[in-house]
PDB file of N, CA, C and O in Angstrom:
ATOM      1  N   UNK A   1      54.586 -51.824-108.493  1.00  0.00           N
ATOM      2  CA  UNK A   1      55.240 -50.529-108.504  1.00  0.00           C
ATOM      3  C   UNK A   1      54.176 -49.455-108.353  1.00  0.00           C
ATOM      4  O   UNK A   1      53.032 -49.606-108.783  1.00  0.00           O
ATOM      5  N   UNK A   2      54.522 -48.562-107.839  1.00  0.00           N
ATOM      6  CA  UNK A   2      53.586 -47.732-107.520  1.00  0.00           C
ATOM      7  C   UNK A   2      53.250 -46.569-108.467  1.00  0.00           C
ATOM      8  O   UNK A   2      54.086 -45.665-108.444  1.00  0.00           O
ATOM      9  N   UNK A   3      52.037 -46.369-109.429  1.00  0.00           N
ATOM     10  CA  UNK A   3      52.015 -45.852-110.676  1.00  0.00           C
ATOM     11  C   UNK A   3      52.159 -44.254-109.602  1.00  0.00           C
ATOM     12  O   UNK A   3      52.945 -43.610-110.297  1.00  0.00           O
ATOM     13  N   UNK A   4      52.016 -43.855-109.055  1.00  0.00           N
ATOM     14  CA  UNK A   4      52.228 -42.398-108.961  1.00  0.00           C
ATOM     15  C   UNK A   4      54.332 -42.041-108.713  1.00  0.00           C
ATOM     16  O   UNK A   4      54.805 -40.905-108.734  1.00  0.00           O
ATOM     17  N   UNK A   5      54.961 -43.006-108.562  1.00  0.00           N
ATOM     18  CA  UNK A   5      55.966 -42.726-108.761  1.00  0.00           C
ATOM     19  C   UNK A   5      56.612 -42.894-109.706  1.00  0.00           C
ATOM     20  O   UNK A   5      57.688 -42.345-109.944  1.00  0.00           O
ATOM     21  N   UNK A   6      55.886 -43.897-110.564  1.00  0.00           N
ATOM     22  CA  UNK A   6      56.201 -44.014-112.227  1.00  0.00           C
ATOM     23  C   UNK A   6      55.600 -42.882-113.003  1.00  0.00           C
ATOM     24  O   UNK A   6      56.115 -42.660-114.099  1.00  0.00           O
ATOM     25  N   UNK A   7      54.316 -41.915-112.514  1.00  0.00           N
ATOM     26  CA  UNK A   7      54.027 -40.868-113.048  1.00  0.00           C
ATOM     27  C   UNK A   7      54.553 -39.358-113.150  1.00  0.00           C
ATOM     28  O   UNK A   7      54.269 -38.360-113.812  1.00  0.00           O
ATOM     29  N   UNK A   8      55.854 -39.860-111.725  1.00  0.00           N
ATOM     30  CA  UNK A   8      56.149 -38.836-111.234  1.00  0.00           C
ATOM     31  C   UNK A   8      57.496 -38.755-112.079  1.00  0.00           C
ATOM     32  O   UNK A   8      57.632 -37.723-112.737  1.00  0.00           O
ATOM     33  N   UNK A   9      58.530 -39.725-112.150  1.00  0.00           N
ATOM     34  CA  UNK A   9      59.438 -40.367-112.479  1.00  0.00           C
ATOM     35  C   UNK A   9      59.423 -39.783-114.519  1.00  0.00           C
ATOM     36  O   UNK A   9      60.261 -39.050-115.044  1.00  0.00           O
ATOM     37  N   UNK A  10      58.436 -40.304-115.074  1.00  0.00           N
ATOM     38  CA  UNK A  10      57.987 -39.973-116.025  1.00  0.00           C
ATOM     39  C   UNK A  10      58.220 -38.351-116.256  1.00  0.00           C
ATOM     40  O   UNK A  10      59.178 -37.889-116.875  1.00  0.00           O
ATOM     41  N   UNK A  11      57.263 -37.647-115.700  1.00  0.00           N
ATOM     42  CA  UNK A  11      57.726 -36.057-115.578  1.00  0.00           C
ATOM     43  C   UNK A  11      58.962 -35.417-115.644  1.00  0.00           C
ATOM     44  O   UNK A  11      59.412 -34.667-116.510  1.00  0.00           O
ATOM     45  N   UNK A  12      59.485 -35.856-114.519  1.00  0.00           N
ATOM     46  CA  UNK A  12      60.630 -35.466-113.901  1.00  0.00           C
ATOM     47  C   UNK A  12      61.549 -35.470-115.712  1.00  0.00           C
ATOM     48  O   UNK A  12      61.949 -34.497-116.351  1.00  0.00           O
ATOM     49  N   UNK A  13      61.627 -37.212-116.130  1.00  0.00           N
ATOM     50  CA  UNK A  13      62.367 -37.217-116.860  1.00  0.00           C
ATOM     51  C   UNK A  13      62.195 -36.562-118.469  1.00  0.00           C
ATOM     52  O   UNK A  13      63.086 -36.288-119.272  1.00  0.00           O
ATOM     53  N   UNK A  14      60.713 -36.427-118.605  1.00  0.00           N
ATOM     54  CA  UNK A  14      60.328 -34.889-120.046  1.00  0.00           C
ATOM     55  C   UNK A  14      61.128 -33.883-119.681  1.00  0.00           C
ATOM     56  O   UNK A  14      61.876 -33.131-120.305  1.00  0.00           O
ATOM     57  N   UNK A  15      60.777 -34.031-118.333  1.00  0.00           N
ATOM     58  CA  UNK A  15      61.659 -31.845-118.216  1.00  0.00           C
ATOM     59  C   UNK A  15      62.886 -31.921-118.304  1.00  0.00           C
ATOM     60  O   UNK A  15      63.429 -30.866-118.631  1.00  0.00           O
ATOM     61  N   UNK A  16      63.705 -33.002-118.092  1.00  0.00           N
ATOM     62  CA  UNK A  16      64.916 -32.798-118.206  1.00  0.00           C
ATOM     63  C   UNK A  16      65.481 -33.491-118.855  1.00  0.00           C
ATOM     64  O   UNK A  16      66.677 -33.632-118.598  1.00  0.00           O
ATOM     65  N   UNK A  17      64.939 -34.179-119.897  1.00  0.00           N
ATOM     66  CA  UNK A  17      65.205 -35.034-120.732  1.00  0.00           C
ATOM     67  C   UNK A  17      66.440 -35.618-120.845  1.00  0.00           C
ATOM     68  O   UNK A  17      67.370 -35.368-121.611  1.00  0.00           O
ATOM     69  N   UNK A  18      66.318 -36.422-119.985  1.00  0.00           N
ATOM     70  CA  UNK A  18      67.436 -37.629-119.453  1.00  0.00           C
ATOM     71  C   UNK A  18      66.940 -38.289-118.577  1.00  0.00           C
ATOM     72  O   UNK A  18      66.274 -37.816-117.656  1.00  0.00           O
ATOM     73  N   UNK A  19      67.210 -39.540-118.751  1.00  0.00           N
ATOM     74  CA  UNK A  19      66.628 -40.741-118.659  1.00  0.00           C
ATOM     75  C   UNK A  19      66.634 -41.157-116.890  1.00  0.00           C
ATOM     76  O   UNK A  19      67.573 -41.167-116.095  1.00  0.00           O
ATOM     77  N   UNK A  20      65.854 -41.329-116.788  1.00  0.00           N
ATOM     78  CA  UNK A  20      65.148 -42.138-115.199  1.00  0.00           C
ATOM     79  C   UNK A  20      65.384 -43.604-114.636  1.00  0.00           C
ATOM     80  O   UNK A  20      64.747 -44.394-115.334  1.00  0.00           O
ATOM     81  N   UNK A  21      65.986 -44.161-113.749  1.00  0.00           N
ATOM     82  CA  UNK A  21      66.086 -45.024-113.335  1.00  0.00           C
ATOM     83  C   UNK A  21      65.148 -45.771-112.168  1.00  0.00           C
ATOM     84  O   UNK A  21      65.078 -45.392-110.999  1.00  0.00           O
ATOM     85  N   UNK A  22      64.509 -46.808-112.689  1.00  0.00           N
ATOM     86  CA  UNK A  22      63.822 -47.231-111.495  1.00  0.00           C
ATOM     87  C   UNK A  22      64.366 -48.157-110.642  1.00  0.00           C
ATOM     88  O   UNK A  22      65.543 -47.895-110.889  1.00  0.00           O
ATOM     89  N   UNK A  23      64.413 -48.889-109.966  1.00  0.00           N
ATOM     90  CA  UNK A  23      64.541 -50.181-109.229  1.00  0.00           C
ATOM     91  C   UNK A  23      63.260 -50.953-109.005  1.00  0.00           C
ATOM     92  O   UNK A  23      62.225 -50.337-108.751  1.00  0.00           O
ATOM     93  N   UNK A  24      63.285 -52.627-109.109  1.00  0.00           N
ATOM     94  CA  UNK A  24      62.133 -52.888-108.502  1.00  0.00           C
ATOM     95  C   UNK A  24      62.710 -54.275-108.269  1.00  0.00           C
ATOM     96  O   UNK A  24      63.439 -55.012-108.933  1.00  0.00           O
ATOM     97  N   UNK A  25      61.896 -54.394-106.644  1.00  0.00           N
ATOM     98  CA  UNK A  25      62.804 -56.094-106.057  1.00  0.00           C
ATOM     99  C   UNK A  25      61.523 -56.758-106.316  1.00  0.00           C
ATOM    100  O   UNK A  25      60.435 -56.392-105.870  1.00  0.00           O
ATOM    101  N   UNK A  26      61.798 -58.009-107.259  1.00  0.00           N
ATOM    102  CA  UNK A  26      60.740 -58.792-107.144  1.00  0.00           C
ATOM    103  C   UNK A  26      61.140 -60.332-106.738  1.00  0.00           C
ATOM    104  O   UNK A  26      61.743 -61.109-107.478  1.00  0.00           O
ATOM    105  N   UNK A  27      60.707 -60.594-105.491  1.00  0.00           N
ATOM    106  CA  UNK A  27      61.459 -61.974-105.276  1.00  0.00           C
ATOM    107  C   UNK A  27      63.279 -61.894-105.056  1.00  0.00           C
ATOM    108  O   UNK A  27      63.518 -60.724-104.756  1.00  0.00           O
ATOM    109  N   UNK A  28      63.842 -62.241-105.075  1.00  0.00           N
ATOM    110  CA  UNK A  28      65.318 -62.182-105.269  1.00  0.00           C
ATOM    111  C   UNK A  28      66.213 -61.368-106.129  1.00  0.00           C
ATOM    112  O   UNK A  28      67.402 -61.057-106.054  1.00  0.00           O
ATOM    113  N   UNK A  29      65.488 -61.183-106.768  1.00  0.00           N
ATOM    114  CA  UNK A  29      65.647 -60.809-108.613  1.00  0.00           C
ATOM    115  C   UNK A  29      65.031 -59.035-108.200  1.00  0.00           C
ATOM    116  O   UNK A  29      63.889 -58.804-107.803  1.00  0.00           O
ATOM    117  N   UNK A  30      66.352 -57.736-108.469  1.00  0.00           N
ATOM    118  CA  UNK A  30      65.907 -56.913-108.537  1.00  0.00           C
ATOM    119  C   UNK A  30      66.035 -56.139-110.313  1.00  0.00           C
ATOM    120  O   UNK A  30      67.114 -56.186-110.903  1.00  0.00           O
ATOM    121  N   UNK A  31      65.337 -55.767-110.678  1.00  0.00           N
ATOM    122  CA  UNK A  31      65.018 -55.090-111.985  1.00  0.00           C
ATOM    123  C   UNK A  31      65.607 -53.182-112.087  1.00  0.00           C
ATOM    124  O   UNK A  31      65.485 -52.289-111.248  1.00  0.00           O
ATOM    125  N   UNK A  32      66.013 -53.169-112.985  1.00  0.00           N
ATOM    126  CA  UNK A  32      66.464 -51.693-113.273  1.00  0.00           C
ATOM    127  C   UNK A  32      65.483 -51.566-114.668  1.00  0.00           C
ATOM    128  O   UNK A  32      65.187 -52.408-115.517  1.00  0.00           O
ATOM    129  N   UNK A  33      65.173 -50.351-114.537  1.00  0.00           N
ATOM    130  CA  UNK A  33      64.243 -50.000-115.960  1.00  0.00           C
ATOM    131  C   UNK A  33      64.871 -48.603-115.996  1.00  0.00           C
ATOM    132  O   UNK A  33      64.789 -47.806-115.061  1.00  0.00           O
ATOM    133  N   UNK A  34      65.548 -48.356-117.232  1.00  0.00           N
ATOM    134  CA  UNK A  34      65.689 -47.007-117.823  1.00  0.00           C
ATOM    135  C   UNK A  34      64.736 -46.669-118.470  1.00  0.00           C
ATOM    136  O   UNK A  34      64.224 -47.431-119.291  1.00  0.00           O
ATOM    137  N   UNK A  35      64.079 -44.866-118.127  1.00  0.00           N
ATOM    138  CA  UNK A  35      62.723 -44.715-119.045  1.00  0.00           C
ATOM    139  C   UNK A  35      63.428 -43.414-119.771  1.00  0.00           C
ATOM    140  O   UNK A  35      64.035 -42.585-119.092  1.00  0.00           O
ATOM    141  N   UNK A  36      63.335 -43.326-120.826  1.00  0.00           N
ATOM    142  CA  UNK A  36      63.607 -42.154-121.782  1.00  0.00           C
ATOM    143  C   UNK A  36      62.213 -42.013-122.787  1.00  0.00           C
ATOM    144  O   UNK A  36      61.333 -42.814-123.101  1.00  0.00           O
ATOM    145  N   UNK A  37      62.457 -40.696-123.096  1.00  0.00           N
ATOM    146  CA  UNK A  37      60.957 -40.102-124.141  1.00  0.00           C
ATOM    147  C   UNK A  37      61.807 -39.946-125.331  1.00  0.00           C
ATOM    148  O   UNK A  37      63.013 -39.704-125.277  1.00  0.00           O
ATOM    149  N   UNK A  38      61.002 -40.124-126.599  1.00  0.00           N
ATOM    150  CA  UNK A  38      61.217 -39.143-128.015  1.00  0.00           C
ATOM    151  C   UNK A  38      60.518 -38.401-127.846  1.00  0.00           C
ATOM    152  O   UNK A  38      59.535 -38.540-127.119  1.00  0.00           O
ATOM    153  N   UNK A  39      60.914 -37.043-128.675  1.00  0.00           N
ATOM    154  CA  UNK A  39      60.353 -35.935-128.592  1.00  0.00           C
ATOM    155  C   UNK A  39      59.243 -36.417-129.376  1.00  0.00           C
ATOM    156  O   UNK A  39      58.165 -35.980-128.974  1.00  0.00           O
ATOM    157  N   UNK A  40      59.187 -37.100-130.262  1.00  0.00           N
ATOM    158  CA  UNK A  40      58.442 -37.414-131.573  1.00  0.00           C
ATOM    159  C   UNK A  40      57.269 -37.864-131.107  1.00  0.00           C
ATOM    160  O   UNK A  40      56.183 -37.698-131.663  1.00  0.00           O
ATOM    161  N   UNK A  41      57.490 -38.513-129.954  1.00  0.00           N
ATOM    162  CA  UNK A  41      56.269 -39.999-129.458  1.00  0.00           C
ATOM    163  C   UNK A  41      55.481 -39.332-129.562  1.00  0.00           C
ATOM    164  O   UNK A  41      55.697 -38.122-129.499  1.00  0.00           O
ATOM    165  N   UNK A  42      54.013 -39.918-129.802  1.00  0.00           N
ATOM    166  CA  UNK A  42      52.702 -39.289-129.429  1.00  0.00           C
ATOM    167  C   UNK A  42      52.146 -40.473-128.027  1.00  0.00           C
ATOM    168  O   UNK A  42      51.109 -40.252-127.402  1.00  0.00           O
ATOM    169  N   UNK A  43      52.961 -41.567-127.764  1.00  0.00           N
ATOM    170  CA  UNK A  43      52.176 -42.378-126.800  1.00  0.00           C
ATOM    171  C   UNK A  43      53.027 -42.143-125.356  1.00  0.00           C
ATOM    172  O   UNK A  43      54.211 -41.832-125.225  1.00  0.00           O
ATOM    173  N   UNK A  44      52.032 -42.394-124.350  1.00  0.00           N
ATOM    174  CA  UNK A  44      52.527 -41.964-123.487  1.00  0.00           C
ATOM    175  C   UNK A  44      53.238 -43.342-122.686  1.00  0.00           C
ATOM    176  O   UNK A  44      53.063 -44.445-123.203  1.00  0.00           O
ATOM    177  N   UNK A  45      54.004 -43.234-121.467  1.00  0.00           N
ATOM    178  CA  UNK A  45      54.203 -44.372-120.668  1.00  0.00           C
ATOM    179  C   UNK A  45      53.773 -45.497-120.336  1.00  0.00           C
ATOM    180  O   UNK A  45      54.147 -46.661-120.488  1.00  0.00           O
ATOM    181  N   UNK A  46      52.444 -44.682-119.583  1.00  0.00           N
ATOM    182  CA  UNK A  46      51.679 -45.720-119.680  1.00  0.00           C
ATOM    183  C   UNK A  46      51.243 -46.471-120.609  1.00  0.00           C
ATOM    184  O   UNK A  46      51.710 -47.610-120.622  1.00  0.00           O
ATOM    185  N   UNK A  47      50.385 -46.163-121.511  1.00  0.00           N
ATOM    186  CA  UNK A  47      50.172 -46.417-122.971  1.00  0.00           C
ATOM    187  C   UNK A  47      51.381 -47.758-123.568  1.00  0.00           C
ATOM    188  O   UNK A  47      51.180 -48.872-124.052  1.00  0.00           O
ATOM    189  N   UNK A  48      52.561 -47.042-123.267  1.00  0.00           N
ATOM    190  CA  UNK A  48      53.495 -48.219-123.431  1.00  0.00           C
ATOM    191  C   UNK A  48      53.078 -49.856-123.460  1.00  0.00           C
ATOM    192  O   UNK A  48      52.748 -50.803-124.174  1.00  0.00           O
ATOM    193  N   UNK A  49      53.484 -49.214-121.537  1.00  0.00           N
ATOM    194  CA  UNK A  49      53.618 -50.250-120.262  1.00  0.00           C
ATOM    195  C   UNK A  49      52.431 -51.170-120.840  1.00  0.00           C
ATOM    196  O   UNK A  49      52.881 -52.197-121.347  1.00  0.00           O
ATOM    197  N   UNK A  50      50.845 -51.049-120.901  1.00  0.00           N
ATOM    198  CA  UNK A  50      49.722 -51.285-120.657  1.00  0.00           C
ATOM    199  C   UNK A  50      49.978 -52.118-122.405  1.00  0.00           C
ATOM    200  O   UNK A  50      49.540 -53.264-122.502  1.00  0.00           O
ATOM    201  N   UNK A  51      50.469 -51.670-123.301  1.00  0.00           N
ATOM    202  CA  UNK A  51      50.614 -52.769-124.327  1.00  0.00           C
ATOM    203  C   UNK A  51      51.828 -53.667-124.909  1.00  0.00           C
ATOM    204  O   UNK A  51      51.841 -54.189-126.024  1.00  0.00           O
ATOM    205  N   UNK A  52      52.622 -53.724-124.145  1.00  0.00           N
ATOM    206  CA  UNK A  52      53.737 -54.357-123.372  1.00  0.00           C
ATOM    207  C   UNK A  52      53.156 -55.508-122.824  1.00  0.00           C
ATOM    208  O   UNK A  52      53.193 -56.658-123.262  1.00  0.00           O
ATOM    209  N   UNK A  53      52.515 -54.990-121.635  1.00  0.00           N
ATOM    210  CA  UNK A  53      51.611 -56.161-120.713  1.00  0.00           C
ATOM    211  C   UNK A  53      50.674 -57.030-121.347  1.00  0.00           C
ATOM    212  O   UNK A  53      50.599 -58.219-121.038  1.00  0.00           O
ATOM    213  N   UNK A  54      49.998 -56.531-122.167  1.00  0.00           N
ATOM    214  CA  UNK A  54      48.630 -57.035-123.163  1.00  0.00           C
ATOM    215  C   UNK A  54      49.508 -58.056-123.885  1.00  0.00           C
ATOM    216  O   UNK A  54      49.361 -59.261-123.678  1.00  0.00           O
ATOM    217  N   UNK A  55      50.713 -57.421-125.005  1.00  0.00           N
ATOM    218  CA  UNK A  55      51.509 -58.473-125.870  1.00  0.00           C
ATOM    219  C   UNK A  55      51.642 -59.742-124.967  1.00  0.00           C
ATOM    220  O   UNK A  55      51.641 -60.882-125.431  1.00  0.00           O
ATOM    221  N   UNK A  56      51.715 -59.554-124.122  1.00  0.00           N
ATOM    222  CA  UNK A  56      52.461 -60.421-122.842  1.00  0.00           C
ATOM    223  C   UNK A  56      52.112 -61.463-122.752  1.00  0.00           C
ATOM    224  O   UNK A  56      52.704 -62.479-123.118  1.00  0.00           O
ATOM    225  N   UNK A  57      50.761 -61.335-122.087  1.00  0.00           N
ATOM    226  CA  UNK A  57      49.491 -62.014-121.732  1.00  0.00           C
ATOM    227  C   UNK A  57      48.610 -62.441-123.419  1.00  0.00           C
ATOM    228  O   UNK A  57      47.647 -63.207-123.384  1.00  0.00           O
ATOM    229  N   UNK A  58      48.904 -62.074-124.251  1.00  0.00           N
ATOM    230  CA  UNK A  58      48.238 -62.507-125.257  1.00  0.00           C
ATOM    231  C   UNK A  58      49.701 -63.620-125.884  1.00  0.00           C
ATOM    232  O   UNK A  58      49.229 -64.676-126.305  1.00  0.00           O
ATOM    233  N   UNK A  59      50.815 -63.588-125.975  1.00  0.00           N
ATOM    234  CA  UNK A  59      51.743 -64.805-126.275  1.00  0.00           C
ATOM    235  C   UNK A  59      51.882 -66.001-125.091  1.00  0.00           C
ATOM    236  O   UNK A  59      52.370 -67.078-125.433  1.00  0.00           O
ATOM    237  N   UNK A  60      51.408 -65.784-123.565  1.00  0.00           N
ATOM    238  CA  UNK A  60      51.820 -66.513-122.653  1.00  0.00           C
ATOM    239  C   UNK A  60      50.237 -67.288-123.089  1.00  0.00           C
ATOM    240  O   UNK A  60      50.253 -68.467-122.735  1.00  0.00           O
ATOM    241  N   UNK A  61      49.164 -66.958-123.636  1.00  0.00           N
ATOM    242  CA  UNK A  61      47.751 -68.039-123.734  1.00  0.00           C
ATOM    243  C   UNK A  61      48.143 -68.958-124.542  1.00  0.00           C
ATOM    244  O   UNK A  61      47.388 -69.886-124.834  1.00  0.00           O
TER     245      UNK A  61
END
């Protein structure tokens, strides 16, 4: 996925706080990701994503 449209996507959805839809075809199999913010969060998207991925890869060893 292309992080500048997930960065962009991201934005879009602070300012107007309502939630963003992505698509992504991987193989056969296409994916929907709803992204919404708390006002509260202090972490960002990425930040998320990037320990999401880590959990990931640290239960799949």
């Amino acid at each position: 996925m292309n992080t500048t449209a997930v960065k962009s996507a991201a934005s879009t959805a602070r300012k107007e706080r309502e939630p963003v839809k992505l698509l992504r075809r991987i193989g056969s199999t296409t994916y929907e990701v709803t992204v919404h913010f708390s006002n509260k969060s202090k972490e960002t998207m990425e930040d998320k994503l990037l320990r999401i991925m880590e959990r990931e890869v640290r239960n799949d060893a």
